[in-house]
Backbone atoms as SQL, in Angstrom:
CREATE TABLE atoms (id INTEGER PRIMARY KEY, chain TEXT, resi INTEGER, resn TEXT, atom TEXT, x REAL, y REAL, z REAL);
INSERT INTO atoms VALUES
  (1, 'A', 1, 'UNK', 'N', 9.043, 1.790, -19.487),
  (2, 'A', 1, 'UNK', 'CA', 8.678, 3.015, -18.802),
  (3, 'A', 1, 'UNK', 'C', 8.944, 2.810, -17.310),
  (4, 'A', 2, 'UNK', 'N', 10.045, 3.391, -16.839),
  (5, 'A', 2, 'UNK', 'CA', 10.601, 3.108, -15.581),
  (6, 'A', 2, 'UNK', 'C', 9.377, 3.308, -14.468),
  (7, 'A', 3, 'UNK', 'N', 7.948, 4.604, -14.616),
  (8, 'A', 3, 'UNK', 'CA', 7.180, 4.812, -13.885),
  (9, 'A', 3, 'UNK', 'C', 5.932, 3.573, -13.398),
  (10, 'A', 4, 'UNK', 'N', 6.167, 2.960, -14.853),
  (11, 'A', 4, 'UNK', 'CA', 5.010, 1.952, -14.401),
  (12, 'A', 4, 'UNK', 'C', 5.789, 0.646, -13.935),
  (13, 'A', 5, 'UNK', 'N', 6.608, 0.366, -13.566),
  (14, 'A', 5, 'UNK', 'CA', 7.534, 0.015, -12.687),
  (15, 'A', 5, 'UNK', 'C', 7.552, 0.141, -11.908),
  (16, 'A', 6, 'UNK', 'N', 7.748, 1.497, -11.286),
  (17, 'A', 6, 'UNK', 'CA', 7.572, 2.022, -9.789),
  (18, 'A', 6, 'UNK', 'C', 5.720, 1.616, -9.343),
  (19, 'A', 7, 'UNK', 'N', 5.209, 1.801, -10.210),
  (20, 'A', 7, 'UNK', 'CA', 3.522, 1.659, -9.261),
  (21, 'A', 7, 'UNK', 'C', 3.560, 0.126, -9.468),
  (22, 'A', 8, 'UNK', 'N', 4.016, -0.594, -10.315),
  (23, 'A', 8, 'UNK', 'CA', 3.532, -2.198, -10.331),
  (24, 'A', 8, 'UNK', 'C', 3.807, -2.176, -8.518),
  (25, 'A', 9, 'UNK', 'N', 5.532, -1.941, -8.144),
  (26, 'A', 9, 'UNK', 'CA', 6.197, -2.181, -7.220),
  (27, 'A', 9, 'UNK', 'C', 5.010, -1.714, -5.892),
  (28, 'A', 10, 'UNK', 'N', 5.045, -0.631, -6.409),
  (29, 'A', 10, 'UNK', 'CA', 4.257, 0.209, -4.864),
  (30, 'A', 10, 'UNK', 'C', 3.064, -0.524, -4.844),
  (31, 'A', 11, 'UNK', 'N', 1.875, -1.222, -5.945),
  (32, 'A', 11, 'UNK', 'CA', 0.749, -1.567, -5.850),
  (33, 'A', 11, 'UNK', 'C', 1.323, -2.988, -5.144),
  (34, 'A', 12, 'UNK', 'N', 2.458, -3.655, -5.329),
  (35, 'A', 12, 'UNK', 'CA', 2.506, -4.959, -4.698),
  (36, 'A', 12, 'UNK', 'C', 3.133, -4.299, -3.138),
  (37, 'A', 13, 'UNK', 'N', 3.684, -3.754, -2.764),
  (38, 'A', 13, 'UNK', 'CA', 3.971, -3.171, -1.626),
  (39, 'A', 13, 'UNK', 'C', 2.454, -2.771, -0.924),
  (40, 'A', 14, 'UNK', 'N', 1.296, -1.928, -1.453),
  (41, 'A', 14, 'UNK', 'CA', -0.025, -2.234, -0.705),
  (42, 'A', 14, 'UNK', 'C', -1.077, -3.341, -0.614),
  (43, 'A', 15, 'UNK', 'N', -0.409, -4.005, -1.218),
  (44, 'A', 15, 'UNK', 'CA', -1.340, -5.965, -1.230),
  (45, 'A', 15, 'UNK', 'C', -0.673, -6.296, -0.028),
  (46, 'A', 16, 'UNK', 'N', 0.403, -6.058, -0.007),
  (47, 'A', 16, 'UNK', 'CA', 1.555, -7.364, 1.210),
  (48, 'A', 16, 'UNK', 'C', 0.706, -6.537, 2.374),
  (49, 'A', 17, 'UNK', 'N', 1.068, -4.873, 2.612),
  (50, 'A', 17, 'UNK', 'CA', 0.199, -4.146, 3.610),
  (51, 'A', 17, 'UNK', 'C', -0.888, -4.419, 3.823),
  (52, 'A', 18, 'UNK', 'N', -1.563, -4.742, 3.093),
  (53, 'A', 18, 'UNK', 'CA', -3.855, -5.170, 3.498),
  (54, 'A', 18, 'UNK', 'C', -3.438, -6.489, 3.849),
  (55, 'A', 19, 'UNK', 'N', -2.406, -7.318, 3.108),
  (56, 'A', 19, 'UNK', 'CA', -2.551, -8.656, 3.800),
  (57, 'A', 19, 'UNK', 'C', -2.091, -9.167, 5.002),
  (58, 'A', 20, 'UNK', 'N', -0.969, -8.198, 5.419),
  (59, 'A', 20, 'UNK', 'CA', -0.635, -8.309, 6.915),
  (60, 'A', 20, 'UNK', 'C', -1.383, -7.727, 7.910),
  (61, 'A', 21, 'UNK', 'N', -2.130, -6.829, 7.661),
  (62, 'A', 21, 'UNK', 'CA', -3.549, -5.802, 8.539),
  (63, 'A', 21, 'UNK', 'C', -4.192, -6.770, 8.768),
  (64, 'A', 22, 'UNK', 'N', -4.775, -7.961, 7.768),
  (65, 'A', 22, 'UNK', 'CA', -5.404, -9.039, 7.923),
  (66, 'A', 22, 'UNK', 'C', -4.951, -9.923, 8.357),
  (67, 'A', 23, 'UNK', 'N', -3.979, -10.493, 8.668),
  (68, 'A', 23, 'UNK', 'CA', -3.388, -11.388, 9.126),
  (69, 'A', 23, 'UNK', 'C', -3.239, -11.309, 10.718),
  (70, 'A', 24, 'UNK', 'N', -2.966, -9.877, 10.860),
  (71, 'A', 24, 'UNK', 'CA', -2.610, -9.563, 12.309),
  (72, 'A', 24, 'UNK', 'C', -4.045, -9.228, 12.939),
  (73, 'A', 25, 'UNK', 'N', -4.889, -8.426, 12.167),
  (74, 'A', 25, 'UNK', 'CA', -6.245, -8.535, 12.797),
  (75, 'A', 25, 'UNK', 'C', -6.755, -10.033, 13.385),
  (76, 'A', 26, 'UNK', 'N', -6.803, -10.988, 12.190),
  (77, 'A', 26, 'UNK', 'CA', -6.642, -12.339, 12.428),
  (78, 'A', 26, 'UNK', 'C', -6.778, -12.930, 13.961),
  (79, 'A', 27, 'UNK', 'N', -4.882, -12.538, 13.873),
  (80, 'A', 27, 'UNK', 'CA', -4.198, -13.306, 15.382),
  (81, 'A', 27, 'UNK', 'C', -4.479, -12.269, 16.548),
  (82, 'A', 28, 'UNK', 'N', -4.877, -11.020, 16.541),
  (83, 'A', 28, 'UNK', 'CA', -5.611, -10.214, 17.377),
  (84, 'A', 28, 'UNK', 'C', -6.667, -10.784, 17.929),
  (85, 'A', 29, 'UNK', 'N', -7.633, -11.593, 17.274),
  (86, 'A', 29, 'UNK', 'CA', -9.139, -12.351, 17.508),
  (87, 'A', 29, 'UNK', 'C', -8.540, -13.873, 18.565),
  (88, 'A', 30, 'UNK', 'N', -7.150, -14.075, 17.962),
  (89, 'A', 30, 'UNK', 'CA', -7.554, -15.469, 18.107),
  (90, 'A', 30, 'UNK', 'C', -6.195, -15.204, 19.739),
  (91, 'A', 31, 'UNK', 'N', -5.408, -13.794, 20.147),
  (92, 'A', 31, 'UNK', 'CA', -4.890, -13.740, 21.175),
  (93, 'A', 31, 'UNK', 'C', -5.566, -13.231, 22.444),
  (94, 'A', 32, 'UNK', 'N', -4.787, -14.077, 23.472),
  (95, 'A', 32, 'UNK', 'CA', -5.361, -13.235, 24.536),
  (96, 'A', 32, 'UNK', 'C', -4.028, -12.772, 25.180),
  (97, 'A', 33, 'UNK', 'N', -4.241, -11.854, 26.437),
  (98, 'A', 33, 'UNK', 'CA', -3.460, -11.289, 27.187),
  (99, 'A', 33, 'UNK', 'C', -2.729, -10.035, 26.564),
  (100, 'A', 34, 'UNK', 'N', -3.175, -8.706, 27.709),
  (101, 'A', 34, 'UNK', 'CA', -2.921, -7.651, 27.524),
  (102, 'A', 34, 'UNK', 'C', -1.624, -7.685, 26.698),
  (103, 'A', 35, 'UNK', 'N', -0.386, -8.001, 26.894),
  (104, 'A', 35, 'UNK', 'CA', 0.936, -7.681, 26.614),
  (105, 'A', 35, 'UNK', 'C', 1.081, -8.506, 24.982),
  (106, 'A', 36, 'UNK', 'N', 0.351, -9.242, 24.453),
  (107, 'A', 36, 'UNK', 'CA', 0.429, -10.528, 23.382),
  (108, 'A', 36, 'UNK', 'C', -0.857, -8.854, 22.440),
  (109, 'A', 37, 'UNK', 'N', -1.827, -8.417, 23.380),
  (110, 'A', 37, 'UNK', 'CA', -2.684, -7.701, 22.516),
  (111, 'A', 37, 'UNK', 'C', -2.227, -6.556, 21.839),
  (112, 'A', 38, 'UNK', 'N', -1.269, -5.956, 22.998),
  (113, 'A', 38, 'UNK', 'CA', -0.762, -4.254, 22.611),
  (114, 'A', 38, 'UNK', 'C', 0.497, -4.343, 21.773),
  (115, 'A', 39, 'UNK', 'N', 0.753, -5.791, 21.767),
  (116, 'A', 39, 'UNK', 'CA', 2.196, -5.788, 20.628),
  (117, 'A', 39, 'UNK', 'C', 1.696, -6.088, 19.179),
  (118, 'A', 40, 'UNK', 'N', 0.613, -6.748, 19.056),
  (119, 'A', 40, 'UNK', 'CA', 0.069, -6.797, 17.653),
  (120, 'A', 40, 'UNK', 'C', -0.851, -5.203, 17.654),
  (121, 'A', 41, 'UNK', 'N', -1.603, -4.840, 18.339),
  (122, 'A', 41, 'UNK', 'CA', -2.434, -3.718, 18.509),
  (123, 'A', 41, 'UNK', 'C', -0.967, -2.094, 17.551),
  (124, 'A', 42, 'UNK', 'N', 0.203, -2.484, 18.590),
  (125, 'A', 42, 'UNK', 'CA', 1.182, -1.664, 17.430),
  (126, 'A', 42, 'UNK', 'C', 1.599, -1.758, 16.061),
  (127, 'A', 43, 'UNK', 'N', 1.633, -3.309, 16.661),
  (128, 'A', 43, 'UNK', 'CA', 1.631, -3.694, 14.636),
  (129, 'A', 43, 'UNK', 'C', 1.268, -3.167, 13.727),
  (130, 'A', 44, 'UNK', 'N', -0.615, -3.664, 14.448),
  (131, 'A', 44, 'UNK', 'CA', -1.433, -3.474, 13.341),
  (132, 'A', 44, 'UNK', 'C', -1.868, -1.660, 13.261),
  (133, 'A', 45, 'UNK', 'N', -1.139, -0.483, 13.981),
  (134, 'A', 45, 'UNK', 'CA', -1.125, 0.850, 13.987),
  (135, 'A', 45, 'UNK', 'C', 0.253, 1.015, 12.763),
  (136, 'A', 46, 'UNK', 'N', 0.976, 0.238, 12.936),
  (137, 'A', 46, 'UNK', 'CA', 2.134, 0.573, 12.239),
  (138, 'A', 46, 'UNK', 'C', 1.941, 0.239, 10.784),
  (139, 'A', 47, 'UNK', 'N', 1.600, -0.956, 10.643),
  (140, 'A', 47, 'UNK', 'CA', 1.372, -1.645, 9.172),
  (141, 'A', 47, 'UNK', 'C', -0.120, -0.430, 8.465),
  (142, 'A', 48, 'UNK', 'N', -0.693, 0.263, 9.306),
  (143, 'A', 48, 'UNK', 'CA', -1.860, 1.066, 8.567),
  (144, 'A', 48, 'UNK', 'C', -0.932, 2.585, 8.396),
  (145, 'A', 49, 'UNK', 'N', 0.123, 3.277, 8.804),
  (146, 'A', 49, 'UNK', 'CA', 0.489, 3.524, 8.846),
  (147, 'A', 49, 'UNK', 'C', 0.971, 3.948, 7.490),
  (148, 'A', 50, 'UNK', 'N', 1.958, 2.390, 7.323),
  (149, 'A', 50, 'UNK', 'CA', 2.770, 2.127, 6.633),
  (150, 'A', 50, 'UNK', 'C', 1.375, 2.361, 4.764),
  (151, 'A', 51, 'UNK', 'N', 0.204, 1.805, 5.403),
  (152, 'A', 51, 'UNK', 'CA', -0.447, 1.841, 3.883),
  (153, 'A', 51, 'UNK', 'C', -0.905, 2.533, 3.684),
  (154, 'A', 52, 'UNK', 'N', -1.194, 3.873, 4.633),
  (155, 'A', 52, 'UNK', 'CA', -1.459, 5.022, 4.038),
  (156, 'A', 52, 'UNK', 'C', -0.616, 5.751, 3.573),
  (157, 'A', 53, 'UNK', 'N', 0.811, 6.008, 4.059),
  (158, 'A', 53, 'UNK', 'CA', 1.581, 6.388, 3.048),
  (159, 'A', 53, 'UNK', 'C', 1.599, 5.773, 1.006),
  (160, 'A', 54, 'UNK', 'N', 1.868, 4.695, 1.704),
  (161, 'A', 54, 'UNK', 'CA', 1.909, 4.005, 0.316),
  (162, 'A', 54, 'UNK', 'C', 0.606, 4.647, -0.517),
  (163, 'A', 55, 'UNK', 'N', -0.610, 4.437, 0.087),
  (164, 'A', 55, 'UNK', 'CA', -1.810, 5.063, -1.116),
  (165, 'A', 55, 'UNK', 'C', -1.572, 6.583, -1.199),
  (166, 'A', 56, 'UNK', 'N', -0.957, 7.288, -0.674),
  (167, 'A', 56, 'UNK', 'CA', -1.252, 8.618, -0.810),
  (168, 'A', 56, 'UNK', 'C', -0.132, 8.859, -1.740),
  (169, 'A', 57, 'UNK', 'N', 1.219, 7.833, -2.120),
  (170, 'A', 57, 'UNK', 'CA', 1.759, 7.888, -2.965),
  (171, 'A', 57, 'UNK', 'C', 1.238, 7.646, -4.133),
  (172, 'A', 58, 'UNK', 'N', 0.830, 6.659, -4.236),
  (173, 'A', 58, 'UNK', 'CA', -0.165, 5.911, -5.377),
  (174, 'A', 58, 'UNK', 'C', -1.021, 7.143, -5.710),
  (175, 'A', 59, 'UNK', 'N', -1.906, 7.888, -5.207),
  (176, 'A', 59, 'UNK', 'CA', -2.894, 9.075, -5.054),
  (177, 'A', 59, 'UNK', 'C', -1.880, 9.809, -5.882),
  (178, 'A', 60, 'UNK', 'N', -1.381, 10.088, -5.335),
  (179, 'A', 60, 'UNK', 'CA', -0.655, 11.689, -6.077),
  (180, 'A', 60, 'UNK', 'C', 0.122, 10.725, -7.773),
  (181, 'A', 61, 'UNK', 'N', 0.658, 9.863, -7.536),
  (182, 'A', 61, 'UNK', 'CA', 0.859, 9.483, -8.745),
  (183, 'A', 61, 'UNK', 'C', -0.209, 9.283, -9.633),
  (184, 'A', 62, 'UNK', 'N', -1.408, 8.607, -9.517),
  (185, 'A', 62, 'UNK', 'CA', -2.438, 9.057, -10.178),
  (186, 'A', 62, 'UNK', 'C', -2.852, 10.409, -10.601),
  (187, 'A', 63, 'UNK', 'N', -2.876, 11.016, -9.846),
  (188, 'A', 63, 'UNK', 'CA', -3.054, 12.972, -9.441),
  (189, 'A', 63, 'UNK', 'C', -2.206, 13.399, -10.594),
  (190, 'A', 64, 'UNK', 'N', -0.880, 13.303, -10.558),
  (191, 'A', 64, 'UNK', 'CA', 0.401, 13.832, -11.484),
  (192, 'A', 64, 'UNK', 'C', -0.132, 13.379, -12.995),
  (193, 'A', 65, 'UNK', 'N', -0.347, 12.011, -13.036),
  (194, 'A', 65, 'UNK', 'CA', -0.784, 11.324, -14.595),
  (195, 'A', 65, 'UNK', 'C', -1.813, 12.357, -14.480),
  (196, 'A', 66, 'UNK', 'N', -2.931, 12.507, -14.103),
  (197, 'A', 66, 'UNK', 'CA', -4.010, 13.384, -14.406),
  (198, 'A', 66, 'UNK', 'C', -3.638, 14.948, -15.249),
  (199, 'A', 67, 'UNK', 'N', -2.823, 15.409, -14.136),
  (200, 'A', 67, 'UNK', 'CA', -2.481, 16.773, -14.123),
  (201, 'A', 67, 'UNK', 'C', -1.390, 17.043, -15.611),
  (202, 'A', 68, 'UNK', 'N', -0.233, 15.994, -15.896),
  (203, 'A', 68, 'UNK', 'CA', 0.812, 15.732, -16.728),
  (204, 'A', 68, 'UNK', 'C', 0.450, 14.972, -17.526),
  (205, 'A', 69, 'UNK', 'N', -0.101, 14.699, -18.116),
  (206, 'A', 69, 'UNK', 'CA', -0.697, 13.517, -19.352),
  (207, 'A', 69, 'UNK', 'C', 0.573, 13.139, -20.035),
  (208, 'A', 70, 'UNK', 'N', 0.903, 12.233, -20.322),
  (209, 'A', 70, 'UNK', 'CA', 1.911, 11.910, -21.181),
  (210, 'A', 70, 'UNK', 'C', 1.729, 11.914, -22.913),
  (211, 'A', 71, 'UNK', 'N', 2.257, 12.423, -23.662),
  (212, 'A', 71, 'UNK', 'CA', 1.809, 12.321, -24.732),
  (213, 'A', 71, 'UNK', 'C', 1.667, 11.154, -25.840),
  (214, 'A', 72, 'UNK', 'N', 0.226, 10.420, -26.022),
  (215, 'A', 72, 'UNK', 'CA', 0.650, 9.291, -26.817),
  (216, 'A', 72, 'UNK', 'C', 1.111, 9.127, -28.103),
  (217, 'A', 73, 'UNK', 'N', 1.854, 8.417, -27.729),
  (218, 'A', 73, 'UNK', 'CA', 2.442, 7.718, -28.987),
  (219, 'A', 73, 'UNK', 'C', 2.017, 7.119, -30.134),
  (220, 'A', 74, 'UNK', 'N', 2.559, 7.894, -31.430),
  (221, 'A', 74, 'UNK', 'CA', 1.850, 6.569, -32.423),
  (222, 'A', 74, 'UNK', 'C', 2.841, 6.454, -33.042),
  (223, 'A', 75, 'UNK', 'N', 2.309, 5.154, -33.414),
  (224, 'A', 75, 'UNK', 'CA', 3.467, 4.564, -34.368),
  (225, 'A', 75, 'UNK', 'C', 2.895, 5.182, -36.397),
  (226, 'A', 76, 'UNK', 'N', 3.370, 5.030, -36.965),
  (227, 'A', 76, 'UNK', 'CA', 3.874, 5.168, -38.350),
  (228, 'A', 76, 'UNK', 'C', 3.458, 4.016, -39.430),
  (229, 'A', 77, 'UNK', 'N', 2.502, 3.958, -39.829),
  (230, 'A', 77, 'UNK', 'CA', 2.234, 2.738, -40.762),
  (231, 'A', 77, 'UNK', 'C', 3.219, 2.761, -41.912);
């Protein structure tokens, strides 16, 4: 099923996203100096960015399964 394919993909595409938010929050704590702060400070605007798209994809793909049920399958003894 090519769809659950696409969300395995997208759900590992929002792990790497929370784990770089964390990572860069991280080195945010552990930097100093204005110019070292506002370049991770974009980062870490960009990478949240980046994972709210991704969930609101995830969202509506959930949303669609809701709305479109797929019809199950049975097999035939």
């Amino acid at each position: 099923m090519p769809e659950s394919g696409f969300k395995q993909d997208l759900d590992g595409q929002i792990s790497i996203a929370r784990r770089t938010i964390a990572e860069l929050m991280e080195r945010a704590t552990a930097t100093t100096g204005s110019g070292a702060e506002e370049a991770i400070a974009n980062r870490i605007n960009e990478q949240q960015d980046r994972l709210d798209k991704l969930l609101k994809q995830r969202e509506a793909m959930d949303s669609d399964r809701v709305l479109h049920p797929q019809p199950s399958r049975r097999q035939d003894d």
